[in-house]
C-alpha positions, 0 to 999 in steps of 0.5 A: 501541165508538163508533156513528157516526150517518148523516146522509146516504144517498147513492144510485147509480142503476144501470140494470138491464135485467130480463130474463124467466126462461123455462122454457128458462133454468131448465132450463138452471140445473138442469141446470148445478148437477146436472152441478156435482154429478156432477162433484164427485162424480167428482172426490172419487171420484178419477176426474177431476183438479182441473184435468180438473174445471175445464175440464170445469166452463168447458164446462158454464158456456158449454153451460148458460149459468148465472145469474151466469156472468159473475161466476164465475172 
């Protein structure tokens, strides 16, 4: 195995707007993961189909507006 020394540290300037978290956004969160759950529970259950579980999930996405929702598929 060969170890290569770095030499220069190039940095990319990423400009990030922060945003506060309110007590509305972390209600939003929990409620979000805690219907996930349900859900997956229903679907391991064998009441729901996948793609009933993905349609539904895409709801909850857009109704609970989790972090990171725009990375999700």
């Amino acid at each position: 195995m060969q170890v290569k020394q770095i030499t220069e540290l190039t940095t990319t300037h990423v400009d990030v707007k922060r945003r506060p978290i309110t007590e509305e956004k972390l209600q939003g969160e929990y409620d979000y993961y805690r219907s996930l759950k349900l859900l997956r529970k229903m679907l391991n259950a064998g009441l729901i189909t996948k793609e009933e579980f993905v349609k539904i999930d895409r709801r909850n996405r857009q109704s609970f507006s989790p972090f990171g929702v725009e990375l999700m598929p």
